[in-house]
C-alpha positions in Angstrom: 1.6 10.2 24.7 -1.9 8.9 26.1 -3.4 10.9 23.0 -1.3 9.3 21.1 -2.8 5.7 22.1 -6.5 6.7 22.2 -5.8 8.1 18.6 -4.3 4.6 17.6 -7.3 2.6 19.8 -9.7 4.9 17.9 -8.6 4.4 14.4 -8.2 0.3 15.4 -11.7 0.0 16.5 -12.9 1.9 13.9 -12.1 0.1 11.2 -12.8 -3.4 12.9 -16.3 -2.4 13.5 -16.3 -1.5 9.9 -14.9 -4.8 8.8 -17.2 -6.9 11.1 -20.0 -4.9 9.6 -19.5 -5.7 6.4 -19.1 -9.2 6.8 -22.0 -9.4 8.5 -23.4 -7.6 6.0 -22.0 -9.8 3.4 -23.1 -13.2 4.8 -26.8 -12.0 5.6 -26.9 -11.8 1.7 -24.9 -14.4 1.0 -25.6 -17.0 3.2 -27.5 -19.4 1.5 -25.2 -19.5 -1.7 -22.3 -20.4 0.9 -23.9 -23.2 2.4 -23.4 -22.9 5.9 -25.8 -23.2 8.5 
């Protein structure tokens, strides 16, 4: 069952990391067009 949850904390982390990168991503291109400081 321990797989089971390294598996799930895997696939969770994973695709938050991708998420966070691509709104960092995102706002270093954008961030003068969304005016925030």
């Amino acid at each position: 069952m321990a797989a089971h949850r390294s598996f799930a904390e895997y696939v969770k982390k994973k695709f938050d990391n991708n998420f966070w990168a691509a709104a960092e991503s995102y706002l270093e291109a954008n961030l003068d067009s969304l005016g925030i400081e």
